[in-house]
C-alpha positions as CSV (number, residue, x, y, z in Angstrom):
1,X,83.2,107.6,68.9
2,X,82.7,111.4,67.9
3,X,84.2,113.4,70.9
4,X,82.1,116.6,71.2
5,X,84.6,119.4,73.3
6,X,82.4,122.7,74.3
7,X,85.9,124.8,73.8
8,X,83.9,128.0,75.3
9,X,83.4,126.1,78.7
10,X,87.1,124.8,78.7
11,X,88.0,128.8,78.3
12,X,85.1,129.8,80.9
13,X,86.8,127.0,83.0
14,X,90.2,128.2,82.9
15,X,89.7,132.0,83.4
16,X,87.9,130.2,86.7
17,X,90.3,128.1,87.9
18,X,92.9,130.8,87.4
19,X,91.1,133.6,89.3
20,X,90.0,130.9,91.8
21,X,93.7,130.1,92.4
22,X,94.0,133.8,93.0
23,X,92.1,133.8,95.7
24,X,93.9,130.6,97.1
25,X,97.1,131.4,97.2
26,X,96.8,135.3,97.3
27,X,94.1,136.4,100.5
28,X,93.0,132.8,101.8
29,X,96.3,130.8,102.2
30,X,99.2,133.1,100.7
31,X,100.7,133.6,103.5
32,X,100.7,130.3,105.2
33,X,101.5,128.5,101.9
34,X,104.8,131.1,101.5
35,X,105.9,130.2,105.0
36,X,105.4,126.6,104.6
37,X,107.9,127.1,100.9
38,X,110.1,129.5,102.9
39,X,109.0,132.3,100.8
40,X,108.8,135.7,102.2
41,X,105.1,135.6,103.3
42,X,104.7,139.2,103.5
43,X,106.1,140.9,100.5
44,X,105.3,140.0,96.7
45,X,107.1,137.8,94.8
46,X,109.9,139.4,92.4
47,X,107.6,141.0,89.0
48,X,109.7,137.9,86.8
49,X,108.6,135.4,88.9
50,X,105.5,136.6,88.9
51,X,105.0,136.9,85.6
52,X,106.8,133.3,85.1
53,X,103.8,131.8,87.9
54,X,100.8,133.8,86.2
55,X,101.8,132.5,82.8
56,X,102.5,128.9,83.5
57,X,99.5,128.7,86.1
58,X,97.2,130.6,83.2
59,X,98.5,127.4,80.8
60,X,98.3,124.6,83.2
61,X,94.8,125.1,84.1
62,X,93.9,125.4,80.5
63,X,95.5,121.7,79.9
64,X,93.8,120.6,82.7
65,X,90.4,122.0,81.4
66,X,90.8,120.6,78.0
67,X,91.9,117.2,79.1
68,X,89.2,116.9,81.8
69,X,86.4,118.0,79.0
70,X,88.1,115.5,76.8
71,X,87.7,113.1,79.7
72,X,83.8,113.6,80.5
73,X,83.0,113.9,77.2
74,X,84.4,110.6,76.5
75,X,82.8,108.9,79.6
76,X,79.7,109.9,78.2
77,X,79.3,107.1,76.3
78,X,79.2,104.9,79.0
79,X,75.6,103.3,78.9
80,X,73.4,104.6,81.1
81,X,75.3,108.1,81.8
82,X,72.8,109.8,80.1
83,X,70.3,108.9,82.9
84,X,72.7,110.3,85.7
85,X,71.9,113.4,87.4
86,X,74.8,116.2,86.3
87,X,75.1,116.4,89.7
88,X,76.0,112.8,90.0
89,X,78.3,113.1,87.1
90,X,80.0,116.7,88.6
91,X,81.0,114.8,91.8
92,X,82.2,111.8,90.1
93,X,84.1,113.7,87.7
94,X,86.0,115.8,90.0
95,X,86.2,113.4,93.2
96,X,87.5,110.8,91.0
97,X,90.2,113.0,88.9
98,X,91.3,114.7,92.3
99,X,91.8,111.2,93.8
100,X,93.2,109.5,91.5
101,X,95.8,112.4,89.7
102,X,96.1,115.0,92.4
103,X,96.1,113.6,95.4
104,X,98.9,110.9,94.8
105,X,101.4,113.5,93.6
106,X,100.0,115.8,96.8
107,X,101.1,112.6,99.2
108,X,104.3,112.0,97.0
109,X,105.4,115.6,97.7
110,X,105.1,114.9,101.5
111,X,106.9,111.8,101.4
112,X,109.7,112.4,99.2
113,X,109.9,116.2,99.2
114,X,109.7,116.6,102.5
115,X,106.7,119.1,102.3
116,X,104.4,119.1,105.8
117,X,101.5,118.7,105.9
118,X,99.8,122.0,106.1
119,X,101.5,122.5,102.7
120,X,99.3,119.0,101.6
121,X,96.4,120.5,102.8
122,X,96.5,123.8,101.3
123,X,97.3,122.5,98.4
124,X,95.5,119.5,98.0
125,X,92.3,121.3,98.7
126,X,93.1,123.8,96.0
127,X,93.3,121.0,93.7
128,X,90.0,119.7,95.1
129,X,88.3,123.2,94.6
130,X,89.7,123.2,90.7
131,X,88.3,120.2,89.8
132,X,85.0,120.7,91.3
133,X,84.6,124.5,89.6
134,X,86.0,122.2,86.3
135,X,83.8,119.8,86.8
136,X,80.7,122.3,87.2
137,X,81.8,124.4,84.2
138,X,82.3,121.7,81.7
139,X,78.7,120.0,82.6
140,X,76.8,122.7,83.0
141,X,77.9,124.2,79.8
């Protein structure tokens, strides 16, 4: 099996997924998802921190890009893929990988970390969002 990985759309992905965590956590939820961390909701975050967030977010949704292209490239061979509409294959892609990677850990961190359950939701429909823009990248491309 000869695993074919379009390493522009995993870039084109991740520049994405960053910017589209931006917008999450920045003007759409920022302030409810500091309150719910006890963060101060109304200032910025100290510039090291920052920094630290920006660079490890940047890396992680590079990872998940590259895995996830690794992932629907190799579910490709499955017979009969080739016959299923992209859109098919986005939404199966992205539900499937939110469901079964994100949303466990999402319902782990309310169970055993004590986080509520706006956090969950804020969080968990981030990770929805980045594997649906994932998902529509890497196929499309």
């Amino acid at each position: 099996m000869d695993i074919q990985i379009n390493y522009l759309a995993v870039v084109v992905a991740t520049v994405a997924n960053f910017f589209f965590g931006f917008l999450w956590y920045t003007p759409l939820f920022g302030k409810a998802w500091a309150k719910e961390l006890g963060l101060n909701p109304t200032g910025p975050p100290p510039a090291g921190a920052l920094a630290k967030g920006m660079i490890m977010g940047l890396i992680g949704q590079f990872l998940m890009a590259y895995v996830f292209a690794h992932n629907n490239a190799a579910w490709s061979f499955v017979p009969g893929m080739s016959e299923t509409p992209v859109v098919a294959k986005i939404l199966s892609a992205a539900i499937f990988t939110w469901l079964g990677f994100y949303l466990p850990v999402d319902l782990n961190r309310v169970a055993w970390e004590n986080a509520s359950w706006k956090l969950f939701f804020i969080n968990t429909t981030y990770h929805l969002g980045t594997t649906l823009i994932g998902a529509t990248i890497l196929m499309l491309m």
